[in-house]
N, C-alpha and C positions, 0 to 999 in steps of 0.2 A: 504494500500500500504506500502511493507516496502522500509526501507532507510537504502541504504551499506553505510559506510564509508570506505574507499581505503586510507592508509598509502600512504604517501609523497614518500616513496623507489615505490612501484607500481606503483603509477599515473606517476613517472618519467620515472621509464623503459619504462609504454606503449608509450609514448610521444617519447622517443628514436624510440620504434621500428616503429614510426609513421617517423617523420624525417628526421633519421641519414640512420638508415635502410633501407628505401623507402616500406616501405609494407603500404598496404591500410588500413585507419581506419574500415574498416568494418571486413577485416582480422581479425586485432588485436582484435574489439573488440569480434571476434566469437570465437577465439581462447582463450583470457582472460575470456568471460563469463559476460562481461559489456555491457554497453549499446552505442550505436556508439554516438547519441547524447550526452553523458556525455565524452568518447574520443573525439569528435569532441572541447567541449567547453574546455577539459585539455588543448588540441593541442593550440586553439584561444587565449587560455590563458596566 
């Protein structure tokens, strides 16, 4: 199994576009190409 690591600038924007933006984590994450579990736990975060 491999393992991304995601820069501090990325995890924030998706988290924005979760939030401020109102769009859905599963959007974001189809449109980013991550995984919604790992957007879900940035957002928790």
């Amino acid at each position: 199994m491999s393992y991304q690591r995601y820069s501090e600038e990325f995890r924030s924007e998706a988290i924005k576009q979760v939030t401020e933006r109102g769009h859905s984590v599963s959007d974001v994450s189809k449109r980013l190409g991550i995984s919604g579990k790992s957007l879900y736990a940035w957002v928790s975060a």
